[in-house]
SERO-4910 file (N, C-alpha, C, O; in steps of 0.05 Angstrom, whole numbers):
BEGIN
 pado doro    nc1    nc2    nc3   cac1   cac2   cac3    cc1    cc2    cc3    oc1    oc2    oc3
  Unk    A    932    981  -1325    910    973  -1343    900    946  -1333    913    926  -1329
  Unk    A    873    948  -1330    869    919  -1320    857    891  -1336    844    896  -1356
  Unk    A    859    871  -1332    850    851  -1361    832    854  -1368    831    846  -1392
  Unk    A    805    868  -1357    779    873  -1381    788    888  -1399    778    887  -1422
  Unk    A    808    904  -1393    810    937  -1420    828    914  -1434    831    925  -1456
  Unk    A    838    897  -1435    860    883  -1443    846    865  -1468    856    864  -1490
  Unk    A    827    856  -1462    815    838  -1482    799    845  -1503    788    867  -1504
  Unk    A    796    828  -1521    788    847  -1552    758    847  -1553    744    827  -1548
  Unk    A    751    869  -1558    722    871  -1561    709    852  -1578    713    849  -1602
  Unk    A    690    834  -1557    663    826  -1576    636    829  -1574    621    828  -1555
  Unk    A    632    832  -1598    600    849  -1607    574    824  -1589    570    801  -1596
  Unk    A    562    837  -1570    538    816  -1563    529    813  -1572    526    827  -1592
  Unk    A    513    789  -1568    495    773  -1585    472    773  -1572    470    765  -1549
  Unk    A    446    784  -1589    421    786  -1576    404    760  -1569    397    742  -1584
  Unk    A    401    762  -1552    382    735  -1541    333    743  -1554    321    764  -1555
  Unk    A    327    722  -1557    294    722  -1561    292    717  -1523    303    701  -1507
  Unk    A    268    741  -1518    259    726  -1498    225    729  -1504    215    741  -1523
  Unk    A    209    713  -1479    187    711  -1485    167    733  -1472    175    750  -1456
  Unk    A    134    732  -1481    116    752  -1469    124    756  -1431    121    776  -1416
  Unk    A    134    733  -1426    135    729  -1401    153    735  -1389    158    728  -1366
  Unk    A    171    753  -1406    201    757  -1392    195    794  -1376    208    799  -1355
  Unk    A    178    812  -1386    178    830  -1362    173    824  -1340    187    834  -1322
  Unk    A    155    807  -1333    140    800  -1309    161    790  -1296    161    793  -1271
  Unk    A    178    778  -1307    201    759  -1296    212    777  -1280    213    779  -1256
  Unk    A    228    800  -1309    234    825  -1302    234    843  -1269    250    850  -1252
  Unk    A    205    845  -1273    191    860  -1250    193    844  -1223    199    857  -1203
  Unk    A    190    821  -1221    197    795  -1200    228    803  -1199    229    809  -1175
  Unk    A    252    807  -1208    271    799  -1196    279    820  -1181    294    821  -1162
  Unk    A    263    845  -1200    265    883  -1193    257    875  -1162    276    879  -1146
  Unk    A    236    867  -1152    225    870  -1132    245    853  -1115    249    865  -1094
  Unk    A    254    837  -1116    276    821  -1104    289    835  -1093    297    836  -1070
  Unk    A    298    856  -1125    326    865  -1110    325    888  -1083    337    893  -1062
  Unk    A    300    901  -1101    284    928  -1073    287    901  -1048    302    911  -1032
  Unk    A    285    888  -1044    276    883  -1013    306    864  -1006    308    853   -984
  Unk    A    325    862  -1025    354    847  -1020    371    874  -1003    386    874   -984
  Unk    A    360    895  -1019    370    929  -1015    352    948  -1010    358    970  -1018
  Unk    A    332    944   -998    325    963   -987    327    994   -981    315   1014   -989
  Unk    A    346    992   -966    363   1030   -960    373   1032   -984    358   1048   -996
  Unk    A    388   1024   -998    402   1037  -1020    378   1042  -1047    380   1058  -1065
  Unk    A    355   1019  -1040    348   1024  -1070    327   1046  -1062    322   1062  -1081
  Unk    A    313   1051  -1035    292   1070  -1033    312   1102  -1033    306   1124  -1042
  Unk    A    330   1096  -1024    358   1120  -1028    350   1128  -1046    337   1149  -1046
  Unk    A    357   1114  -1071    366   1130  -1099    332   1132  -1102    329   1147  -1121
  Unk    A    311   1126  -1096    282   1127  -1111    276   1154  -1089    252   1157  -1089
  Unk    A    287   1171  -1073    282   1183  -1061    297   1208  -1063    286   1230  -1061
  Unk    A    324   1204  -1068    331   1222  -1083    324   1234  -1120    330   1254  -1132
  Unk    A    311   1211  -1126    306   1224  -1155    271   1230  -1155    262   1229  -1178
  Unk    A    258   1233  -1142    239   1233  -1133    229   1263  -1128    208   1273  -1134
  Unk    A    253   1276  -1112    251   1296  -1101    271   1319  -1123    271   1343  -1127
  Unk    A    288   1296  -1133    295   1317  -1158    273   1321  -1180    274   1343  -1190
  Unk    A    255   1307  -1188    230   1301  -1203    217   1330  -1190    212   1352  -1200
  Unk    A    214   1319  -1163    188   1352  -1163    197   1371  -1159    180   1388  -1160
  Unk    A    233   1384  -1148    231   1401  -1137    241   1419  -1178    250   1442  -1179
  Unk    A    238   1403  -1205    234   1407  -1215    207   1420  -1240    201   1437  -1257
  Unk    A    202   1405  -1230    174   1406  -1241    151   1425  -1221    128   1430  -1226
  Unk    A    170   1434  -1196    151   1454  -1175    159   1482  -1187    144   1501  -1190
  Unk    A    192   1481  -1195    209   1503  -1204    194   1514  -1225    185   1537  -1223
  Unk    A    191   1497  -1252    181   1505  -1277    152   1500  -1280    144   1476  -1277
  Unk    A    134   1518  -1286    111   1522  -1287    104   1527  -1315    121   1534  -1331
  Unk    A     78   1524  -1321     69   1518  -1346     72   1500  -1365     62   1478  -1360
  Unk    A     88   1503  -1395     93   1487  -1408    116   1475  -1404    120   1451  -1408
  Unk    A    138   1494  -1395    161   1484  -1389    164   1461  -1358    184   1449  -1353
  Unk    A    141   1461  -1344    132   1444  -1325    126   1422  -1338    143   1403  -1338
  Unk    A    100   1419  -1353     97   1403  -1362    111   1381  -1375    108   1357  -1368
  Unk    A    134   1391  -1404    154   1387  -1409    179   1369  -1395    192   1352  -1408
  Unk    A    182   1375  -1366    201   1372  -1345    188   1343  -1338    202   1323  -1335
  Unk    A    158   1347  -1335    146   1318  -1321    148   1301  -1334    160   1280  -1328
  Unk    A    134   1306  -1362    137   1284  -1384    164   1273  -1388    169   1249  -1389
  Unk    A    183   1294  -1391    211   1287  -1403    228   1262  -1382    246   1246  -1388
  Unk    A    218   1266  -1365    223   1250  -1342    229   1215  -1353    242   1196  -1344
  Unk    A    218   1217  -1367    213   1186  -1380    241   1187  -1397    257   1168  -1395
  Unk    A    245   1204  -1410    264   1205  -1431    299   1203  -1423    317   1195  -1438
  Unk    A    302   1213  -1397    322   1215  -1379    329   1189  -1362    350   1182  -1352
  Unk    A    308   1179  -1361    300   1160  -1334    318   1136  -1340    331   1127  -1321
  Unk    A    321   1126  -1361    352   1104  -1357    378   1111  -1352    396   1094  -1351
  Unk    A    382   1143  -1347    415   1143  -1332    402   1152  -1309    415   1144  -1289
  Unk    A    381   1165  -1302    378   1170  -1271    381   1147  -1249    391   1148  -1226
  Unk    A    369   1124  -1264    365   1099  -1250    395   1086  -1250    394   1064  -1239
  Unk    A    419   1092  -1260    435   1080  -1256    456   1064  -1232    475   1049  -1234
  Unk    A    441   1077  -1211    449   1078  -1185    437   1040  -1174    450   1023  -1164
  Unk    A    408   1040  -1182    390   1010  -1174    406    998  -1193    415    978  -1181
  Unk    A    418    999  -1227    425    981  -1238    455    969  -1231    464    947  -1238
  Unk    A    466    985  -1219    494    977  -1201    490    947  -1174    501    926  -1170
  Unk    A    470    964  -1164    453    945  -1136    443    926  -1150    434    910  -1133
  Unk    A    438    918  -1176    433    891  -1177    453    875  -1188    456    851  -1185
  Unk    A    471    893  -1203    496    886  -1215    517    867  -1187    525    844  -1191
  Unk    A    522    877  -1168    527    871  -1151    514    844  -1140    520    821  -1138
  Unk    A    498    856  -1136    481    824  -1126    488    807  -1136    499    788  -1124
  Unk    A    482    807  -1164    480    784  -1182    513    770  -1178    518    746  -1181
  Unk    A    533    789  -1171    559    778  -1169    563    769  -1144    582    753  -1142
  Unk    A    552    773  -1122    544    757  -1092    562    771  -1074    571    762  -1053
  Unk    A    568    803  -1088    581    825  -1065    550    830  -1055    529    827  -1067
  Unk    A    557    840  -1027    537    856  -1011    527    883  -1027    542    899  -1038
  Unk    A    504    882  -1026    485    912  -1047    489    931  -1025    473    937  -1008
  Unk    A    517    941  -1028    512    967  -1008    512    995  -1030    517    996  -1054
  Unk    A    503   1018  -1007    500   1040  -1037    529   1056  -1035    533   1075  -1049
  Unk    A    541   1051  -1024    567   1062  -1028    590   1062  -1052    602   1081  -1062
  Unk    A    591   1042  -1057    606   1036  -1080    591   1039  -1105    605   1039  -1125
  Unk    A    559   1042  -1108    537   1053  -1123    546   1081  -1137    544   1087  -1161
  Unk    A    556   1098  -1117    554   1126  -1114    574   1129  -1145    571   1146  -1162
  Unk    A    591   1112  -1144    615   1122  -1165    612   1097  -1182    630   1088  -1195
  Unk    A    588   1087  -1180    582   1068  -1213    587   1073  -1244    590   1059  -1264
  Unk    A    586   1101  -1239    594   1107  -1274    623   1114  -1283    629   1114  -1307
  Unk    A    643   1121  -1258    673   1115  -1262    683   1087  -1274    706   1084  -1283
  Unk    A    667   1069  -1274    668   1038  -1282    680   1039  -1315    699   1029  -1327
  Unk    A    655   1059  -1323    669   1068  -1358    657   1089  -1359    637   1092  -1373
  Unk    A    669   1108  -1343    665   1142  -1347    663   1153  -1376    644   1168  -1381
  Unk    A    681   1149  -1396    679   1169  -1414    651   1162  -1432    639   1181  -1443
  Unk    A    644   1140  -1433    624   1134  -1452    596   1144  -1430    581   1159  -1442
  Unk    A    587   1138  -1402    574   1134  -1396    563   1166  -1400    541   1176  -1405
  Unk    A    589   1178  -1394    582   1208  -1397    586   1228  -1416    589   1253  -1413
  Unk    A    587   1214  -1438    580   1222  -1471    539   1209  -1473    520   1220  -1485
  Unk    A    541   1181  -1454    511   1183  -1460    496   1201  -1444    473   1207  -1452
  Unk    A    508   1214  -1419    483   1224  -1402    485   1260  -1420    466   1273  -1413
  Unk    A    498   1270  -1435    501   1288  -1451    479   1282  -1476    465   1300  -1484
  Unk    A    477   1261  -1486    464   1250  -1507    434   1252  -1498    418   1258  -1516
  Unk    A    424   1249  -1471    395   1239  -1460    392   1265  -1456    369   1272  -1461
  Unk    A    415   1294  -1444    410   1311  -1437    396   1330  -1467    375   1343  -1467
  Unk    A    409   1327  -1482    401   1342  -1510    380   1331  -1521    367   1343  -1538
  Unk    A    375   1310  -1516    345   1301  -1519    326   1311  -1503    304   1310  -1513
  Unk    A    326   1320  -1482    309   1327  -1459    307   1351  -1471    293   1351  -1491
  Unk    A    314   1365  -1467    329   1399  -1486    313   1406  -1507    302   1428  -1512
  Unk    A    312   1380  -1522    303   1380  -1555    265   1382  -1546    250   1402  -1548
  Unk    A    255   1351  -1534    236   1344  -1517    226   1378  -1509    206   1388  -1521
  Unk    A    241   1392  -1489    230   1416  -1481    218   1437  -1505    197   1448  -1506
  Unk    A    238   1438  -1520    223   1458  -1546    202   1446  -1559    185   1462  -1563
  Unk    A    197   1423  -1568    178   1411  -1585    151   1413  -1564    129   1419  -1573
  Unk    A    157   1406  -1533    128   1409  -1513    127   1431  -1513    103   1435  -1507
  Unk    A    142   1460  -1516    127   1486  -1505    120   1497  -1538    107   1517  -1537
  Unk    A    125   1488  -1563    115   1493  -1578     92   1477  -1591     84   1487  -1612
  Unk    A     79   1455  -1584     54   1444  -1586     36   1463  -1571     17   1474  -1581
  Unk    A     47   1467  -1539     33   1476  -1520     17   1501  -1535     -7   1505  -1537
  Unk    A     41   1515  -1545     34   1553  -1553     17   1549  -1572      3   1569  -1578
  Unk    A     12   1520  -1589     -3   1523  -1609    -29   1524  -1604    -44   1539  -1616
  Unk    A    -41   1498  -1577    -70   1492  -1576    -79   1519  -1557   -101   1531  -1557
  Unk    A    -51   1527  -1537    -64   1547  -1513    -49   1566  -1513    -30   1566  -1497
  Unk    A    -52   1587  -1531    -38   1608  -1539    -38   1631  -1503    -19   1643  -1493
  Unk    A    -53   1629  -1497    -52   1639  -1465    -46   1629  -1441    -53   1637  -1419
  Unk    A    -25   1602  -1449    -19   1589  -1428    -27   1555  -1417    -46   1541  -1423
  Unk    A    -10   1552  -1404    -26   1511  -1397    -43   1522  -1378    -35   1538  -1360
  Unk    A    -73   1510  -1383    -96   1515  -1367    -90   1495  -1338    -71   1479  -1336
  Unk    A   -104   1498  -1324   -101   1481  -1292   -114   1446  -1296   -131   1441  -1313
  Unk    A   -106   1432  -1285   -115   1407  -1293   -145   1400  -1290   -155   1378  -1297
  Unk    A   -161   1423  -1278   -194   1417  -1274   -194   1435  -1299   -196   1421  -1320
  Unk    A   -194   1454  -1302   -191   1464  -1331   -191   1453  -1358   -204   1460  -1378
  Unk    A   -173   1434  -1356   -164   1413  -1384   -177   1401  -1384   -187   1399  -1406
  Unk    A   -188   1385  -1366   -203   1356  -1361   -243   1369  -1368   -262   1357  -1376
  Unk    A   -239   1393  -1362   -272   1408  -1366   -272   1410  -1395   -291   1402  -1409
  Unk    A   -248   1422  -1403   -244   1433  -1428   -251   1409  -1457   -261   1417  -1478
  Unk    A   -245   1385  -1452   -242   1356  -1463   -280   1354  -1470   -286   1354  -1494
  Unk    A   -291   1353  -1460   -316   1344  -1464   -330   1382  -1468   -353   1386  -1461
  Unk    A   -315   1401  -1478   -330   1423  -1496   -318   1444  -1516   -331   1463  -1524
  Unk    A   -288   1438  -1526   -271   1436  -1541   -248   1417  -1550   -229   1404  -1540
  Unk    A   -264   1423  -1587   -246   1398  -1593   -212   1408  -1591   -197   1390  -1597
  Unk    A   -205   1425  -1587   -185   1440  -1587   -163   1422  -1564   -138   1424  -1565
  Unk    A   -177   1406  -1545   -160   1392  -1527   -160   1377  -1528   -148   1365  -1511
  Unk    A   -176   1360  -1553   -163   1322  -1556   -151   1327  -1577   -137   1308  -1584
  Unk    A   -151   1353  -1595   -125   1353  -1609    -95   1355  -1602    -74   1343  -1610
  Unk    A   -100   1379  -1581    -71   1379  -1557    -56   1350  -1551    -35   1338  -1554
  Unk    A    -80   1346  -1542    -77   1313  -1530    -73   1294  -1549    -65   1272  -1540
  Unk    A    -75   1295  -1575    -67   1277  -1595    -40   1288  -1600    -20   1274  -1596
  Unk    A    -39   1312  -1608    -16   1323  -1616      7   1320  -1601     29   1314  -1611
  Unk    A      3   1324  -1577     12   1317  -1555     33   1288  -1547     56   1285  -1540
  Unk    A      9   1271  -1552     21   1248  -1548     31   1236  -1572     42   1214  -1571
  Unk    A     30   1245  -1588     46   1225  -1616     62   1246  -1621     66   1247  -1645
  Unk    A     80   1271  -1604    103   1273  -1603    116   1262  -1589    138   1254  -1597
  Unk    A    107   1257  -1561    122   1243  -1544    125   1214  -1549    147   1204  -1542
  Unk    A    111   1202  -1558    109   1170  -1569    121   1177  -1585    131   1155  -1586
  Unk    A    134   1190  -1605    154   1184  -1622    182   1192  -1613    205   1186  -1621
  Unk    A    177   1205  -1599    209   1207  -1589    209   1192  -1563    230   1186  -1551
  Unk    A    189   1188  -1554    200   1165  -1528    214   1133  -1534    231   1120  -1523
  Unk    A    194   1127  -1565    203   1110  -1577    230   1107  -1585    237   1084  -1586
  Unk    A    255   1131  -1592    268   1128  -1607    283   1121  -1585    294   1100  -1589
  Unk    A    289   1132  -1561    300   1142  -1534    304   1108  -1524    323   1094  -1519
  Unk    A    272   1103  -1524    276   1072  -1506    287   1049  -1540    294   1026  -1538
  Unk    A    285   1062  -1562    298   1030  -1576    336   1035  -1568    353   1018  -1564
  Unk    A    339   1055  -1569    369   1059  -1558    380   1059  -1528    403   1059  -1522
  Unk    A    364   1061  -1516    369   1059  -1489    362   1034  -1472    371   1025  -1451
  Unk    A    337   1026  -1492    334    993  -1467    357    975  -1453    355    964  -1431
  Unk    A    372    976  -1464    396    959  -1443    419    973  -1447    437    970  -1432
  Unk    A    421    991  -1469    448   1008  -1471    467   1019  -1446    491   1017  -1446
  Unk    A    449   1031  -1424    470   1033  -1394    470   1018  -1381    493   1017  -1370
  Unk    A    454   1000  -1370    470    975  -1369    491    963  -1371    507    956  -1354
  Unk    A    490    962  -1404    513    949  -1420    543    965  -1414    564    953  -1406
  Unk    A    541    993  -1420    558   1006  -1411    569   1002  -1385    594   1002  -1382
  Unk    A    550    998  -1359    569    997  -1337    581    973  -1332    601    971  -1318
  Unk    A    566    949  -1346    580    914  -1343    598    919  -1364    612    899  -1359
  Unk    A    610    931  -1387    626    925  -1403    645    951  -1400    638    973  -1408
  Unk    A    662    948  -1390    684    972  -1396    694    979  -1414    700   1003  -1415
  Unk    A    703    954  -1443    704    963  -1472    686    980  -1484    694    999  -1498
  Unk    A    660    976  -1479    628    983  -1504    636   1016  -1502    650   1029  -1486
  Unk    A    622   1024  -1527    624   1047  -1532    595   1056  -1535    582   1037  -1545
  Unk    A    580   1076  -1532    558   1093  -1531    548   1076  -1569    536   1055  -1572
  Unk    A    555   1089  -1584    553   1077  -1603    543   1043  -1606    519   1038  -1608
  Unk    A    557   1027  -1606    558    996  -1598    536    993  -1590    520    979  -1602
  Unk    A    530   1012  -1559    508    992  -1543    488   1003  -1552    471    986  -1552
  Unk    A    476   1034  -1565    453   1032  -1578    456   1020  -1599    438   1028  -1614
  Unk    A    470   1004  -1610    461    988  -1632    460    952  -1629    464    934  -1645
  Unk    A    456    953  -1608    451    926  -1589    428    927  -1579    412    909  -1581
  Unk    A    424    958  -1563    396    963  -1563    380    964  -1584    365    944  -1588
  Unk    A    380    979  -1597    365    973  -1624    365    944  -1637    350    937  -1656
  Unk    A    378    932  -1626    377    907  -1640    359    879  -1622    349    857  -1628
  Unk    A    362    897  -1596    338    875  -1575    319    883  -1588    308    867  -1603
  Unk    A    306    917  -1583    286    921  -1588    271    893  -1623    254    875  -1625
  Unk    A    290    906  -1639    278    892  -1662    273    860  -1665    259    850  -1683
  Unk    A    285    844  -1642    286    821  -1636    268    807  -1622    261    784  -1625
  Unk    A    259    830  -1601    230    816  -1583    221    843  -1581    228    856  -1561
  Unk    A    203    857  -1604    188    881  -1604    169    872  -1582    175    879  -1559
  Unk    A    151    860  -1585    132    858  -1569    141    857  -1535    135    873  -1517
  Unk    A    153    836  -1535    157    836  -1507    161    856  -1493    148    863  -1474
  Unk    A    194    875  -1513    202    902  -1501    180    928  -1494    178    942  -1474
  Unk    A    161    927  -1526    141    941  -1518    122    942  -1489    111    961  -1477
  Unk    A    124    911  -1483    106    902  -1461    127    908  -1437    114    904  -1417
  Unk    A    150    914  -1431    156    928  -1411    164    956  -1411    169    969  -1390
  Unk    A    167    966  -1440    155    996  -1435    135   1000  -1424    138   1019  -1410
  Unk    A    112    992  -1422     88    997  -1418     88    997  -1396     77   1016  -1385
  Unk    A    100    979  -1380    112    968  -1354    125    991  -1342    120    992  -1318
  Unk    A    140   1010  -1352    155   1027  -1335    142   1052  -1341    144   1068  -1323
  Unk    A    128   1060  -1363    101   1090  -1365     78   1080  -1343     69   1095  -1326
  Unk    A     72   1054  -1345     47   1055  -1313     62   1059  -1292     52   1076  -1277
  Unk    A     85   1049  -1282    100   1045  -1255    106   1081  -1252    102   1093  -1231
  Unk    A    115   1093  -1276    124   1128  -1269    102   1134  -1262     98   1137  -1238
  Unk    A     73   1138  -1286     61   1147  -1274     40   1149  -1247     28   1166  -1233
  Unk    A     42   1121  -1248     31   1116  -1212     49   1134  -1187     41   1143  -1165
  Unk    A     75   1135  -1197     91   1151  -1183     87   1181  -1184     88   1194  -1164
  Unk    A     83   1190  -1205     69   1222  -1208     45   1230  -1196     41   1251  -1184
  Unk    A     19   1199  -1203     -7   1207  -1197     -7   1202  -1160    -28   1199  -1148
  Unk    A     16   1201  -1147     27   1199  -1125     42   1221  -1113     59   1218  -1095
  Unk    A     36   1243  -1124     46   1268  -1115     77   1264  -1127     90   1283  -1136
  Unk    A     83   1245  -1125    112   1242  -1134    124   1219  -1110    147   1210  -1111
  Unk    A    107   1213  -1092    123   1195  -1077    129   1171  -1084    152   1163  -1083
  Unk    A    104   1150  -1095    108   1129  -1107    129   1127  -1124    132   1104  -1132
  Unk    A    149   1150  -1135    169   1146  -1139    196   1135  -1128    216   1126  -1139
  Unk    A    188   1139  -1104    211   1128  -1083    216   1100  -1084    237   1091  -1076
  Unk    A    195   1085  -1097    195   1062  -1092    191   1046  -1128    205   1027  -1135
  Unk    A    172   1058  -1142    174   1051  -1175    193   1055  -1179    203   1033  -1183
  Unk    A    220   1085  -1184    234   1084  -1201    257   1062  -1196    262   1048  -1215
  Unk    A    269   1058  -1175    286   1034  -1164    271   1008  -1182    280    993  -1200
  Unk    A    256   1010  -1175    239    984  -1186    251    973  -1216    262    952  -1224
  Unk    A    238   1006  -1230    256   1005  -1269    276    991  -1269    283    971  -1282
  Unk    A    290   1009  -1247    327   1011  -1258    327    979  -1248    335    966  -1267
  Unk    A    321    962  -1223    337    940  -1227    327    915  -1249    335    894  -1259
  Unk    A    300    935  -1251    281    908  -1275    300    916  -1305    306    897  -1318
  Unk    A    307    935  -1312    327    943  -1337    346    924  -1328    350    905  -1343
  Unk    A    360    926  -1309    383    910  -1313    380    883  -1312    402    872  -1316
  Unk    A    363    868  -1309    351    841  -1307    349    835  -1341    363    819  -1353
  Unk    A    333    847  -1350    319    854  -1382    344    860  -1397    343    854  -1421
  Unk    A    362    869  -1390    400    872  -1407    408    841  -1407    416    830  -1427
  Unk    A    407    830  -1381    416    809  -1371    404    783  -1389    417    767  -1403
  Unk    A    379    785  -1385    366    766  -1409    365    764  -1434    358    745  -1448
  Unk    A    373    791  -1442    354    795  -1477    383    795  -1496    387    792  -1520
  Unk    A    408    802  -1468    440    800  -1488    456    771  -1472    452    764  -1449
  Unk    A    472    762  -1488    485    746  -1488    512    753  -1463    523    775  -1468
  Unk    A    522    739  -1442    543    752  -1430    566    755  -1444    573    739  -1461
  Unk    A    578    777  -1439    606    775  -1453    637    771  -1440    656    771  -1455
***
């Protein structure tokens, strides 16, 4: 047993940060892409190509579903860049090797959460293919289709309302429990799944705005990566994962 499991758990303490702390965020993200390079375009290249060869597989709503949901999953996918900065920051070399088995660090919780994000995704899929069936009982029309459809049925800015204030509410719930929660999990070998969404939840409530302001930050960065065939992913999602772990780093207290 080694002295971290040894010592008695204490509860972090949330830090205030300012409007100015994503940007900060995003500045150190970019740091770390070019400190690591191979490893961080690695993992943005492998999930990239898991992204489309998903979303090529499932067609229609359940396509759709898959793309969107993407967001909802996206803080354990990225866990691989939040290691590579974890490292850094400790002044080992960012290689991706020792990346590969980042979540053995505190396996049982990490993988009670990626079970947790999975049944959300799951959940996510039934709620998108049943909005879908509601506005387009014959199927998701083609994207020149939808976009025609918008300016001569109101039937698709209701989709599109309906649409998005399901996913805004469950993207919401996803990122107030998840903003630094894996993170936290891989720097703390005590925390429990439990714990760190309620640490998360407790940044969020502490600097709403800010956090809001780098959600916003990681829905433009994905979807520039989507409206990119999917490649700009190679290079945005790395981006998230080390700007999340920067944004854990600031918004909680070390322990």
């Amino acid at each position: 047993m080694n002295a971290q499991a040894e010592q008695p758990f204490a509860w972090p303490q949330v830090r205030r940060v300012g409007m100015d702390a994503p940007w900060r965020w995003l500045r150190a993200a970019l740091a770390d892409l070019r400190a690591a390079p191979a490893a961080s375009l690695f993992y943005g290249a492998l999930l990239a190509l898991m992204g489309r060869l998903l979303t090529s597989y499932y067609a229609g709503a359940v396509g759709l579903a898959f793309t969107t949901g993407f967001l909802l999953v996206g803080p354990f996918v990225v866990i691989g860049p939040y290691d590579l900065s974890r490292r850094r920051e400790l002044g080992a070399a960012p290689r991706l090797a020792p990346t590969l088995t980042a979540w053995r660090a505190n396996a049982p919780a990490i993988g009670f959460y990626a079970l947790i994000l999975t049944l959300t995704l799951a959940v996510w899929i039934r709620v998108s293919v049943v909005v879908v069936a509601l506005f387009f009982p014959a199927g998701v029309p083609s994207a020149r289709e939808f976009v025609a459809g918008l300016s001569e049925s109101p039937d698709a800015w209701g989709f599109v309302l309906a649409y998005a204030a399901a996913g805004a509410g469950l993207a919401l719930l996803v990122f107030a429990r998840s903003a630094v929660s894996l993170p936290m999990l891989l720097d703390r070998a005590q925390m429990d799944v439990i714990s760190a969404m309620i640490v998360s939840f407790g940044v969020l409530r502490a600097n709403f705005a800010p956090m809001m302001l780098w959600a916003a930050i990681i829905v433009v960065l994905t979807g520039l990566g989507f409206a990119s065939r999917d490649l700009g992913l190679v290079v945005t999602l790395p981006l998230v994962g080390h700007g999340t772990w920067h944004a854990y780093r600031e918004a909680v207290e070390r322990g």
